[in-house]
C-alpha positions in Angstrom: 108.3 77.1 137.3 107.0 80.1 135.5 107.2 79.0 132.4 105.0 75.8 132.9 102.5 77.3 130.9 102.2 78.2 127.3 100.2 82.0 128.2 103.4 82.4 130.3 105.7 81.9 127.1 103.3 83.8 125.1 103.7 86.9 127.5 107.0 86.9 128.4 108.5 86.7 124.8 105.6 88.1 122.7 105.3 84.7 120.7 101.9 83.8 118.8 101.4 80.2 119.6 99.5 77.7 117.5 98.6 74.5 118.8 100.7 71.6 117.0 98.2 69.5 115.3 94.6 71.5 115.8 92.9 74.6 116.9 90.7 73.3 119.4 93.7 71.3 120.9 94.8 74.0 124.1 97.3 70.9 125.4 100.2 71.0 123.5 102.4 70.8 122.1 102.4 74.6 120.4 104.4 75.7 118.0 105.4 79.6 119.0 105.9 81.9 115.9 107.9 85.0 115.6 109.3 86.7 112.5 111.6 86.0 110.1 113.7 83.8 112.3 112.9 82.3 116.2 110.2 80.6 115.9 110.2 76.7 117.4 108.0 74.1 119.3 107.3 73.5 122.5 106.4 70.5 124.7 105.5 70.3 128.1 106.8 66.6 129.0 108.7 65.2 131.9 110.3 62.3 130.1 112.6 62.1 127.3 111.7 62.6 123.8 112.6 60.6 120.5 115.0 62.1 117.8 112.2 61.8 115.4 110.8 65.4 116.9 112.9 66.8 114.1 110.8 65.9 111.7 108.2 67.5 113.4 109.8 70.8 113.7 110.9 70.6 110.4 107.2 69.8 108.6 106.5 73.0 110.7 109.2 75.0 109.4 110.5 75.8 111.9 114.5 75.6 114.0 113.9 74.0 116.8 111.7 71.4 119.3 111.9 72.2 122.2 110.7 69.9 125.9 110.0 71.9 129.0 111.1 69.9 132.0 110.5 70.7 135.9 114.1 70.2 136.2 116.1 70.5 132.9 115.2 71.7 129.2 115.9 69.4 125.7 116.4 71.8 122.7 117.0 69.8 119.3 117.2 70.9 115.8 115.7 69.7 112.9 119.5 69.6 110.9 121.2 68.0 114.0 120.6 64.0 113.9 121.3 62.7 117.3 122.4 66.5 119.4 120.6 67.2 122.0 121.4 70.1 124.1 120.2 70.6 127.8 119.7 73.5 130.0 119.0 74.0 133.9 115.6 75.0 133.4 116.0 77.8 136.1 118.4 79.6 133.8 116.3 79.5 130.9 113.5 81.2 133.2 115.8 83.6 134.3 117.2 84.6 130.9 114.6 84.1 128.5 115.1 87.0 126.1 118.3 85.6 125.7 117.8 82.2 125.3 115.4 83.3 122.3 118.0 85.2 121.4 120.5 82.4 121.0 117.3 80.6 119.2 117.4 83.2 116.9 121.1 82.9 115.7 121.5 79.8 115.7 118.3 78.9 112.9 118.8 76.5 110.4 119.5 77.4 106.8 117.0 77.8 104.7 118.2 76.1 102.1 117.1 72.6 103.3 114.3 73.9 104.9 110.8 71.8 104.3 109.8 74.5 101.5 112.8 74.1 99.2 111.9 70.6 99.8 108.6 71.1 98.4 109.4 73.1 95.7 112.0 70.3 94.5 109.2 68.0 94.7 107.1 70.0 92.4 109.4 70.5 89.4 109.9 66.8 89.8 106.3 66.7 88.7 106.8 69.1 86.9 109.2 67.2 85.0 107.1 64.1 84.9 104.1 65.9 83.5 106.0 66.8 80.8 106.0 70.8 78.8 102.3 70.3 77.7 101.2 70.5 81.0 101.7 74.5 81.9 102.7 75.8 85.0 99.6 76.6 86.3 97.9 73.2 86.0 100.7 71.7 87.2 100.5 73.2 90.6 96.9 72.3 90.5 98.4 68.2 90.2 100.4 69.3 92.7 97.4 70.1 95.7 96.6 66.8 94.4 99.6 65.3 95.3 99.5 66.7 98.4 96.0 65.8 99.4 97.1 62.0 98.2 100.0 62.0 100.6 97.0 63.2 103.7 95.0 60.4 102.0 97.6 57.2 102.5 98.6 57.8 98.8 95.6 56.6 96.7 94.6 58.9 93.8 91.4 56.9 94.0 91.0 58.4 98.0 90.9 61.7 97.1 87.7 63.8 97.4 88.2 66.4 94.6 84.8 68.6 96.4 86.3 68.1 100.0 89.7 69.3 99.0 88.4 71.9 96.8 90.1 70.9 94.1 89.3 71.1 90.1 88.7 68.3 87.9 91.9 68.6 85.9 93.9 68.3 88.6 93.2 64.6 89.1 93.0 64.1 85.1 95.9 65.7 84.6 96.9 63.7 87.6 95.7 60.5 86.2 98.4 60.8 82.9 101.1 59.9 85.3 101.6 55.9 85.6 101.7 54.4 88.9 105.3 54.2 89.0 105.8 57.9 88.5 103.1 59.3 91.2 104.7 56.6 93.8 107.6 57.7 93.1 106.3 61.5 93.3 104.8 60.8 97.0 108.2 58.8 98.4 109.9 61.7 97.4 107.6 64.0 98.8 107.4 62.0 102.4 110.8 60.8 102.8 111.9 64.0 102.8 115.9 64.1 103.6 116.3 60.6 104.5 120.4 60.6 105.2 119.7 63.3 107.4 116.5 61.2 109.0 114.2 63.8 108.2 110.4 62.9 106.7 107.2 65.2 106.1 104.8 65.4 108.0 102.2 66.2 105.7 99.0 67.4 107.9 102.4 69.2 109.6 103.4 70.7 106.5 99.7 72.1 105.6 99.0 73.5 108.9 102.4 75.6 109.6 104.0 75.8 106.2 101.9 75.8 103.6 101.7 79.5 102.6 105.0 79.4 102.1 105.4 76.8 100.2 102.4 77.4 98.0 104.6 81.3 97.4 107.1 79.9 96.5 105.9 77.3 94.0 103.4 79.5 92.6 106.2 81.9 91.4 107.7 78.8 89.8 104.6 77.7 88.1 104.1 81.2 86.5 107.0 82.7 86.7 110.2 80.1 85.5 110.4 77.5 83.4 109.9 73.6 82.8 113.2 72.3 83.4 114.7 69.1 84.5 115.5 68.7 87.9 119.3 68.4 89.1 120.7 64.8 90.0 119.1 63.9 93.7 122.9 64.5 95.4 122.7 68.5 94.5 121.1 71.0 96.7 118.2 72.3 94.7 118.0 75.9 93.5 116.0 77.9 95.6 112.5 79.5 93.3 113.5 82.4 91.7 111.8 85.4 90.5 111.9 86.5 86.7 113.0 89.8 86.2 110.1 90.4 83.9 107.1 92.3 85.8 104.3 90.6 85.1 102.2 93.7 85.5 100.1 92.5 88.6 102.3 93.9 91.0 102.6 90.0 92.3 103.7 90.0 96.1 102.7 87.1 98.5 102.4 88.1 101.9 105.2 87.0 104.6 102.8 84.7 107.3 104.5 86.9 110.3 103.2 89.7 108.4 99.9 88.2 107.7 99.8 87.1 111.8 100.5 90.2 113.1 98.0 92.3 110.8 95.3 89.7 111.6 96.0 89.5 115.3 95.4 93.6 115.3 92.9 93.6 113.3 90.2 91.2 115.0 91.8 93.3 118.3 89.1 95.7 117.2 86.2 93.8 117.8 84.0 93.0 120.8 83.4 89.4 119.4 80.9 88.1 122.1 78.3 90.6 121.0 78.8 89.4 117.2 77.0 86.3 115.8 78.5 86.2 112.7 81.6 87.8 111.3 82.3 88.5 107.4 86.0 88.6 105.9 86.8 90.0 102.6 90.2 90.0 100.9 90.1 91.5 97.1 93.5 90.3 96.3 93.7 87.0 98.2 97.0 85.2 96.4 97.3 81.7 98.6 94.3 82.6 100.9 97.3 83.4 103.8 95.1 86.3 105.1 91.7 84.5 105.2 93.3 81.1 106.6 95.1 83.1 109.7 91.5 84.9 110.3 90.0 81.7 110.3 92.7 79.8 113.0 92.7 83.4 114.9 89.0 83.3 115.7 89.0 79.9 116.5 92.1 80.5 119.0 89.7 82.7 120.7 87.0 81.0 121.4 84.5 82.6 118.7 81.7 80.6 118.8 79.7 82.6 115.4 79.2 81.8 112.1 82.4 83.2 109.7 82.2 83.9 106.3 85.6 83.9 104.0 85.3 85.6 100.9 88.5 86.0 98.6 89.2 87.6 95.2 92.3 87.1 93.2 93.6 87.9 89.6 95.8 84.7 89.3 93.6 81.4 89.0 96.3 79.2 90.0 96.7 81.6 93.3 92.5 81.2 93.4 93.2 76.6 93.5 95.7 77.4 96.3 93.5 79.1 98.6 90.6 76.9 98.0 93.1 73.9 98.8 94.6 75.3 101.7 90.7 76.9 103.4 89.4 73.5 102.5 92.0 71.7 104.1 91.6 74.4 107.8 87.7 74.0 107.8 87.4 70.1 107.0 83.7 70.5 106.3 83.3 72.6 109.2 79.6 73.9 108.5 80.2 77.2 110.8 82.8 78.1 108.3 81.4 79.5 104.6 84.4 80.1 101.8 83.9 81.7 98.6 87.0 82.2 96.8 86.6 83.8 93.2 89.3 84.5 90.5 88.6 87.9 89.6 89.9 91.2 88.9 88.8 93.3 92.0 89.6 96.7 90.3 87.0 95.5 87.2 84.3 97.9 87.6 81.8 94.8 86.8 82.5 93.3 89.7 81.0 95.1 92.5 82.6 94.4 95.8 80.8 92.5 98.6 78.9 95.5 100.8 78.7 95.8 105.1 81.4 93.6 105.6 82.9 93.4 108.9 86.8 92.9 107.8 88.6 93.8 104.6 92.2 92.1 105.3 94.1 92.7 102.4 97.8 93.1 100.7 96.7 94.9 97.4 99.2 94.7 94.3 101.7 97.3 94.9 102.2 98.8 91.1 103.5 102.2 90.8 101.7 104.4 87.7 104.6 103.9 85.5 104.5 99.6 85.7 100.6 100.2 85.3 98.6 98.9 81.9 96.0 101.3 80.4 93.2 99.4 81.9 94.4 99.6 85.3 94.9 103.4 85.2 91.6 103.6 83.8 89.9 102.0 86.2 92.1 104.0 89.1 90.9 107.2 87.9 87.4 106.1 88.0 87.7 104.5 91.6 89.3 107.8 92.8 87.1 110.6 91.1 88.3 113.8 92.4 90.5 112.2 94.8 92.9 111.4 92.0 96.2 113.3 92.1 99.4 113.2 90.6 100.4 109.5 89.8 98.9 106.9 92.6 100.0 103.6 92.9 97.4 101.0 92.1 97.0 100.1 96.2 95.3 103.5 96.5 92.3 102.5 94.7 91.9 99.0 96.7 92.1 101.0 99.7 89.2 103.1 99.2 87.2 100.7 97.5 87.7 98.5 101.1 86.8 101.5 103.0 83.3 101.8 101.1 82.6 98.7 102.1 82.5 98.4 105.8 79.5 98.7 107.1 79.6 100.8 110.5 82.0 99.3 113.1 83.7 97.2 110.3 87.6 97.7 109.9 90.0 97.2 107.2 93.7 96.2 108.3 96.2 96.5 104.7 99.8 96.3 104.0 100.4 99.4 101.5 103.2 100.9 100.5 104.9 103.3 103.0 105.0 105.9 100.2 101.2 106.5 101.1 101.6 107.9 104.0 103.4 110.8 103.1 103.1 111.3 99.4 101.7 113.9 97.5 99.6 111.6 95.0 97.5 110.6 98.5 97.2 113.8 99.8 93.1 113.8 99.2 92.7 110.0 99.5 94.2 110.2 103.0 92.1 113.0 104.0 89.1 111.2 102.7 90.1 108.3 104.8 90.5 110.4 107.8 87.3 112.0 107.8 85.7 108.4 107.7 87.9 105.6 109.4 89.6 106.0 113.0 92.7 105.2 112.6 94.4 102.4 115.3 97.3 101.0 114.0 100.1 102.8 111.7 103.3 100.8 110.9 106.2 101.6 108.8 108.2 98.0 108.7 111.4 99.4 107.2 112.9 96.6 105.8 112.7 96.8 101.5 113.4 92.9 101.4 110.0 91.6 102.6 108.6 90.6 99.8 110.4 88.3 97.5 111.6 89.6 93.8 111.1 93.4 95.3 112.3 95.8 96.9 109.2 97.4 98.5 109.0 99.6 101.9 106.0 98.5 103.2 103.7 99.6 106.4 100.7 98.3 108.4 96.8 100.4 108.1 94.4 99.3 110.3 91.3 101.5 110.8 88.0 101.4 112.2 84.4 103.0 110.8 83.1 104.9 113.5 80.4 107.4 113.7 82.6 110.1 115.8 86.5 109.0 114.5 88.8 109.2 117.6 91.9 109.2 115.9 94.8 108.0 118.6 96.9 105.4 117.1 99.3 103.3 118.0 102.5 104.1 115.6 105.1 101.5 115.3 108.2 102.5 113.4 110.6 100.0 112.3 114.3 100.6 110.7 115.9 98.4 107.5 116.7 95.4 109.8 114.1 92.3 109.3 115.7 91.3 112.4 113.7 94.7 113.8 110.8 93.7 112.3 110.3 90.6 114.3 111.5 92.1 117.4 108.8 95.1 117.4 106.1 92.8 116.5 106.7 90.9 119.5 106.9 94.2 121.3 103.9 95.7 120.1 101.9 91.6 120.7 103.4 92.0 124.9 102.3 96.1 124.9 98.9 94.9 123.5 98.9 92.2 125.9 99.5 94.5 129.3 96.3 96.6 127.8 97.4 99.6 129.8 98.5 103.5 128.6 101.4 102.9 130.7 103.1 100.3 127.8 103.7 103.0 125.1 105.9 104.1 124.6 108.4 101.1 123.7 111.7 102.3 122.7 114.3 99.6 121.0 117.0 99.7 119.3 115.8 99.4 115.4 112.2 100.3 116.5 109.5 102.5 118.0 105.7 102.0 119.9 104.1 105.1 120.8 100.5 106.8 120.7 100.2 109.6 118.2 96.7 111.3 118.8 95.8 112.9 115.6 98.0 110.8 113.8 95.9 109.5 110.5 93.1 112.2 110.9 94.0 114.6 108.3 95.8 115.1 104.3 98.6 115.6 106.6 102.1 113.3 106.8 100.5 110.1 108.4 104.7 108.6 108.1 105.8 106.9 111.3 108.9 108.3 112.5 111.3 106.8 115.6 110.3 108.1 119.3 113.3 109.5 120.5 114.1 111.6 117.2 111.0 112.9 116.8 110.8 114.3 120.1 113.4 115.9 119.9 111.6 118.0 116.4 108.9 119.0 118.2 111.0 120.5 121.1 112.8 122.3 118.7 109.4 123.9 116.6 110.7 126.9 117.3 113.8 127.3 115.2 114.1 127.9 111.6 113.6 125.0 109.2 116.6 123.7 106.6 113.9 125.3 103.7 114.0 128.7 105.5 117.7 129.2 105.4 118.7 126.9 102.1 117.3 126.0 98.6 117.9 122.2 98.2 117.9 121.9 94.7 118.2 118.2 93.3 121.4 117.6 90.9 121.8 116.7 87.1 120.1 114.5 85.1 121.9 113.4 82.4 119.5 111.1 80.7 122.3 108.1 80.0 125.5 108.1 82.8 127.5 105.8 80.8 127.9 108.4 78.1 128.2 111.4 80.0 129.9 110.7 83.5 133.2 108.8 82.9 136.1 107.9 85.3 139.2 110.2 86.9 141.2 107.8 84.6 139.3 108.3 81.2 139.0 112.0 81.6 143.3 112.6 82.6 143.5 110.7 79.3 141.3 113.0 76.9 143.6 115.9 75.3 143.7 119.1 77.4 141.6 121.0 75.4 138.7 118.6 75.7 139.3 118.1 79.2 137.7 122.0 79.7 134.6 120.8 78.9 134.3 119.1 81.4 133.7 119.0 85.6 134.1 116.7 88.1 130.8 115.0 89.3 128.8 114.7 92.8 128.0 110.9 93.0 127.2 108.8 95.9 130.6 107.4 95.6 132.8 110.7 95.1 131.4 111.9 99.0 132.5 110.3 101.9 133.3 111.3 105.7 132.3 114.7 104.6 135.0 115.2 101.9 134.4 115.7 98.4 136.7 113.8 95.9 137.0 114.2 92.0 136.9 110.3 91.2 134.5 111.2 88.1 133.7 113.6 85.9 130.4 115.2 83.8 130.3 115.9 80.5 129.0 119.7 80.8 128.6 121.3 77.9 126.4 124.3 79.4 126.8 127.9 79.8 130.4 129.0 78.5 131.0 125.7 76.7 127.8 125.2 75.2 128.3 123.7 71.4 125.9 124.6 69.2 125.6 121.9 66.4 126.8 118.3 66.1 129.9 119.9 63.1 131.1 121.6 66.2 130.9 118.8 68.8 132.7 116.3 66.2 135.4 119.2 66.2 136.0 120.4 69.8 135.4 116.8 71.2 136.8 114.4 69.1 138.3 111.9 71.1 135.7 112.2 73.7 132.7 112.5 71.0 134.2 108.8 69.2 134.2 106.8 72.3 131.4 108.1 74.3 128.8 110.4 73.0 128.4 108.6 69.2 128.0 104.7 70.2 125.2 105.8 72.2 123.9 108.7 69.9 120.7 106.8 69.0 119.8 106.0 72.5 120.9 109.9 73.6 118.3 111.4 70.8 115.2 108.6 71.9 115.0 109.9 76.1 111.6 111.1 76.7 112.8 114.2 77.1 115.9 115.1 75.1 117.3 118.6 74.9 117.3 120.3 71.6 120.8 119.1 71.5 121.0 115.4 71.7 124.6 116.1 73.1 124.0 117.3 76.3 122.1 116.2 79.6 118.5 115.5 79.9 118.4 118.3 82.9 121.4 120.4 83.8 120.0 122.7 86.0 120.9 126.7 85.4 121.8 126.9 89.1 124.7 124.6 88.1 126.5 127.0 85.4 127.5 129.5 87.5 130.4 128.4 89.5 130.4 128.9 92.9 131.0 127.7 96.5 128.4 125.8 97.5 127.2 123.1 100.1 126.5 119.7 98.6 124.7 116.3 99.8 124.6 112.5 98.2 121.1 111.3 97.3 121.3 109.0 100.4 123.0 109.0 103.4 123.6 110.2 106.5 126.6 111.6 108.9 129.3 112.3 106.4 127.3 112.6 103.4 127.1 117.0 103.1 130.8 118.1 101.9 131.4 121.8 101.3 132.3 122.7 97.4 134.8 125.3 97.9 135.8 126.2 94.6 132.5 125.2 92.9 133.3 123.5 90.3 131.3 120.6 91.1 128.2 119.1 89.5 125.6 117.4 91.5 124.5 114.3 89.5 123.7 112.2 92.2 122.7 114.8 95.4 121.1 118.2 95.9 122.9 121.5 96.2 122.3 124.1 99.3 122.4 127.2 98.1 121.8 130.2 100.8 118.7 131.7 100.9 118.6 135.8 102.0 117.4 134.6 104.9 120.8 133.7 105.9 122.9 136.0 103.9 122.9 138.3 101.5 125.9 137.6 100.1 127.9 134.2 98.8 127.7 131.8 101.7 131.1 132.7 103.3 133.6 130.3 103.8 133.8 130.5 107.6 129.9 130.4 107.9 129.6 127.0 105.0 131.8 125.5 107.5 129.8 125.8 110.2 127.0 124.7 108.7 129.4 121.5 107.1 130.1 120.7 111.1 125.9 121.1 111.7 124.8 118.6 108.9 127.3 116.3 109.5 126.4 115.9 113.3 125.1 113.4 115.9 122.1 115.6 116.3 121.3 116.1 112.8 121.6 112.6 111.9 118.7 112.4 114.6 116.5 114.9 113.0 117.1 113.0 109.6 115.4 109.9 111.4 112.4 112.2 112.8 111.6 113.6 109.3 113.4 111.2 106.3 112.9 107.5 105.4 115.6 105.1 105.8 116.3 103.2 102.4 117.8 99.4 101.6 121.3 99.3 103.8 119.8 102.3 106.1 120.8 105.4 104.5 118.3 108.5 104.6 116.5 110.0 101.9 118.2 113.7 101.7 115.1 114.7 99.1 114.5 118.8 100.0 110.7 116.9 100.8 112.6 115.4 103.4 114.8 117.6 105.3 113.5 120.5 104.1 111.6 120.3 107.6 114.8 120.1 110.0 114.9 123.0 112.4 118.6 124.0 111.7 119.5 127.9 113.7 120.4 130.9 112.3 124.3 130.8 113.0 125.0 134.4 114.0 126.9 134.2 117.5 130.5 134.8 116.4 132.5 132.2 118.9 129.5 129.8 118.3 130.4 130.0 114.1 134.0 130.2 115.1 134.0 126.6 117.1 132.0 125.2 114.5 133.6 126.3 111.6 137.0 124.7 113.4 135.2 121.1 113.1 133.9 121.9 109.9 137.5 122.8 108.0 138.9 119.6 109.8 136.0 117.5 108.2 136.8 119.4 104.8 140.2 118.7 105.4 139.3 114.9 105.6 139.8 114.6 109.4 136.2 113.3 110.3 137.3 110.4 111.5 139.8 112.5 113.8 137.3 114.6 115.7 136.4 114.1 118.9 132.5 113.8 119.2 131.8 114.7 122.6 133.1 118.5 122.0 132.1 117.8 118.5 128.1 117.6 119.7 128.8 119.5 123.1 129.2 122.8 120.3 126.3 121.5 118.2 124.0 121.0 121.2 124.7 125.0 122.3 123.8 126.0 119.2 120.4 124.2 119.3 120.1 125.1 122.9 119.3 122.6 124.1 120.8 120.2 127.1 122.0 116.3 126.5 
């Protein structure tokens, strides 16, 4: 059969495999990683196996175990005691992609998984240690523990220099009476014995460990001592404080960590290397310096490799140690030096020539930063400073001054970089020097646990003449796309031939981009199809040429100045003037504008003057809205002169007139036309006509053409070519965003005429009603261009 070999697996699905129990074991069994969910083990065997498998591909974290036969295929998973399901092994080779599809869906829950096991265990500890033990030395018992349980259980057996491990750890260690630490490791190996289910330890430190050291790392530093529930409840999964903690703390996904690796060392010629150096200056649990190490020795690489990893978090500093110590196993062609440092301390002095900087730097936006850390950012970025950076702007060009020529750096940064303004010199900087090869945007905001972050992949190369021709993947919100483009873009790497790009998917894009990541220019990946269809349409008009998008109200504090349909039908009549009904996400749907709430306006005609008048004219209003929240109204950074009214009205908002209108985020649906004018944007932009397009108010007949336009097919597509999609897969309708579109100059009089008939039935609420084939058939002919 075809799939009687693991590189035929590997290529046919785009799976990573990892051999079970070591990297210098090629014969099985592997276990094949994918994302977020999919990932299993595989054995090649003809006869039957034991239930006890589960516990293998459960200490591995991952669903299933699966046995390859000649004839017939054994699939058993770990939370299934005594189910085995079988398949005709010709099937499965004939529909792979959808067996791995089924693998997909039907994954475990993570709430028994092997990790939450492990964390249980640890706040048992951390229960037996006792509140004078804090959290951070109690994880450091807890590497103990763990190198115990490798060790057949004797504290004495443990080798505190071959495990990497601190002193404290075993005296700390050593306060606990025999009883307790027994009792410590049964729970720890037993694992879920009803369900027949122990831990592998050696299992557990090989596939899951990064994990697992995440997740009890954040609750070491991050939650409190607590006791533990009774054994019959399911433990709480680790949770995140709300707090920040001001380091911009972020532990790096391992299918993240796998893929960024796997395209970085993809860089190198390793046969004419003897020795290859590996820097991470924010290192957390070591993931990125442990999956370098098991990559290289997947291939064959034969040189001396140095580790080197910084990190701000000591506890984070024991954990890599632990975890390198436990990969090389006194393997003398390995050299590890893991230091807990600040890497932005301009004291420290980063190591210099290095071959690879793999790194996921602390994503903290200017606003969440300390006075120290903006300090040192401006230092780090000179001249290149602009605007308000995030703090992973000055790791990135610290990495890229020290490569030495040929060395790369492959980062996770947040996708904001590649398009913002406050990177617009550091990105031409890096373009002049680095080649770029890989540009990602991984879509999904809930990678990274406790934040919402929209991350992307940089992986870039010194060279003396930069050939900038990357690949670009572009993901959407979906994890589930994630996983499925990384696979994509490990078989399109594989086949090592132009002919592979581009890879278009549902939920994701692979193409080449030459010039991409050369320039101060956008480096944003953008979907395929979309944004070949912008450049075909270069030369039309752009959204900015014919409309001002001008961003709505801010009022400062909503809950005293927006208040519900309800409240505001209830004020007295002559309070109810000063008031107009608001542009929220929520008040705009299917195109259609609805007064649900209303804004406190007291601008232009109904301006009041002093707080004697406001007590007067707004009574009722004033004594249940405005004057509970009077002292939190006058202490906004920037309060008017009158504490009474919003923090920004916008003068383009007194005058009342028709105008278009958009939410903040969305997409077909969210532009409605304002007919009488009387709304205020809160939440959303206005589109006010530029001369360009009239010279006159926007006409009623011509707004509606335009309403049919935005709320199209084809513009949603343009939106996707030029916009970001946010949590739940909205696009950002920021004027930086579509200002960009190509939208005609409507001035054919049948072409406004059929559009504006779609546009007054979606004013008239009858989106759903419309037929879309004539509906982008009309759209389409005023684009001219074909299906």
């Amino acid at each position: 059969m075809a799939l009687n070999d693991i590189k035929d697996w590997q290529k046919r699905l785009g799976l990573f495999p990892v051999p079970l129990r070591s990297d210098f074991d090629q014969s099985g069994p592997f276990v094949l990683l994918n994302g977020f969910k999919g990932s299993f083990c595989l054995a090649f065997e003809q006869e039957r196996t034991s239930d006890s498998v589960r516990s293998i591909a459960w200490s591995s974290n991952v669903g299933h175990y699966i046995v390859w036969g000649e004839e017939s295929v054994e699939v058993r998973r770990w939370d299934r005691p005594g189910s085995i399901e079988r398949y005709d092994s010709q099937s499965i080779d004939e529909q792979l992609e959808a067996f791995h599809e089924y693998l997909e869906r039907d994954s475990p829950t993570s709430a028994l998984s092997v990790i939450v096991h492990g964390v249980k265990v640890f706040r048992s500890l951390r229960t037996a240690l006792g509140s004078g033990i804090d959290g951070g030395d109690a994880l450091k018992v807890f590497l103990f523990l763990l190198a115990c349980a490798c060790k057949g259980g004797r504290r004495e057996s443990v080798n505190l220099k071959e495990w990497s491990l601190e002193s404290e750890a075993a005296e700390y260690a050593s306060q606990l009476n025999e009883a307790d630490w027994t009792s410590l490791l049964r729970e720890l190996t037993e694992g879920r014995p009803l369900e027949r289910l122990g831990v592998q330890v050696d299992l557990l430190l090989r596939h899951a460990s990064g994990l697992l050291f995440q997740e009890a790392h954040f609750e070491a530093l991050l939650s409190p001592a607590r006791q533990l529930n009774f054994d019959f409840s399911v433990p709480e999964p680790a949770k995140l404080s709300t707090s920040s903690t001001g380091i911009g703390l972020h532990f790096t996904p391992p299918v993240l960590a796998r893929s960024l690796v796997e395209e970085s060392l993809a860089e190198f010629d390793l046969s004419k290397m003897q020795s290859i150096s590996i820097f991470d200056p924010a290192c957390g649990s070591g993931e990125f310096l442990r999956e370098a190490l098991r990559q290289l020795r997947l291939l064959g690489y034969p040189g001396h490799i140095k580790l080197c990893g910084w990190d701000i978090s000591d506890p984070a500093c024991s954990m890599a140690r632990f975890g390198l110590a436990w990969d090389t196993d006194g393997d003398s062609s390995v050299t590890v030096e893991i230091h807990n440092r600040n890497s932005l301390n301009l004291d420290h002095p980063w190591p210099s020539r290095l071959d690879l900087v793999l790194m996921n730097p602390p994503f903290v936006s200017w606003e969440g930063m300390t006075e120290d850390q903006r300090s040192s950012i401006k230092h780090i970025l000179g001249k290149g400073l602009q605007k308000r950076p995030d703090l992973s702007a000055a790791f990135l060009l610290k990495a890229s001054e020290s490569l030495r020529q040929g060395g790369v750096v492959g980062t996770i940064l947040p996708a904001s970089f590649f398009g913002a303004a406050s990177t617009h010199k550091l990105r031409a900087e890096l373009g002049s020097r680095l080649s770029a090869k890989l540009i990602a945007r991984l879509g999904s905001h809930g990678l990274f646990q406790g934040a919402l972050v929209d991350a992307g992949f940089y992986i870039a190369r010194w060279e003396d003449q930069p050939s900038h021709s990357p690949v670009v993947l572009w993901s959407d919100y979906k994890a589930s796309s994630i996983s499925a483009a990384l696979r994509s873009l490990r078989k399109a790497r594989q086949a090592a031939v132009p002919s592979a790009y581009p890879v278009v998917a549902n939920g994701f894009s692979i193409y080449t981009h030459p010039g991409l990541g050369s320039d101060s220019q956008s480096w944003a990946p953008r979907p395929y199809g979309p944004l070949k269809l912008l450049r075909s349409l270069s030369h039309l008009p752009r959204v900015r040429d014919l409309f001002d998008v001008q961003q709505g109200a801010r009022t400062g504090l909503n809950k005293a100045f927006v208040i519900s349909n309800y409240d505001w039908s209830n004020l007295p009549a002559e309070e109810r003037e000063f008031f107009r009904p608001a542009v929220l996400n929520q008040s705009l749907r299917d195109g259609l504008l609805k007064a649900e709430v209303y804004v406190f306006f007291p601008h232009g005609q109904y301006e009041i003057p002093d707080e004697v008048t406001l007590r007067r004219v707004i009574k009722a209003y004033a004594k249940r809205f405005l004057l509970p929240y009077k002292d939190e109204l006058k202490s906004r950074a920037s309060v008017p002169g009158r504490w009474w009214e919003l923090t920004r009205h916008r003068k383009w908002q007194v005058e009342i007139k028709p105008k278009i209108v958009s939410s903040y985020f969305g997409d077909r649906g969210s532009f409605a036309w304002d007919s009488s004018g009387e709304y205020v944007v809160v939440q959303g932009f206005g589109w006010l006509p530029r001369r360009a397009l009239t010279s006159r108010t926007l006409s009623r007949r011509l707004a509606l053409a335009y309403l049919a336009m935005l709320n199209s097919k084809l513009f949603s597509m343009l939106l996707a070519a030029t916009s970001n999609n946010v949590a739940g897969g909205q696009w950002d309708l920021s004027p930086r965003f579509v200002g960009d579109i190509p939208l005609p100059r409507l001035q054919d009089a049948q072409l406004i005429e059929d559009l504006s008939r779609i546009g007054a039935k979606i004013h008239g609420g009858l989106f759903a009603e419309l037929s879309e084939d004539a509906w982008d058939e009309v759209v389409r002919g005023a684009y001219s261009i074909s299906e």
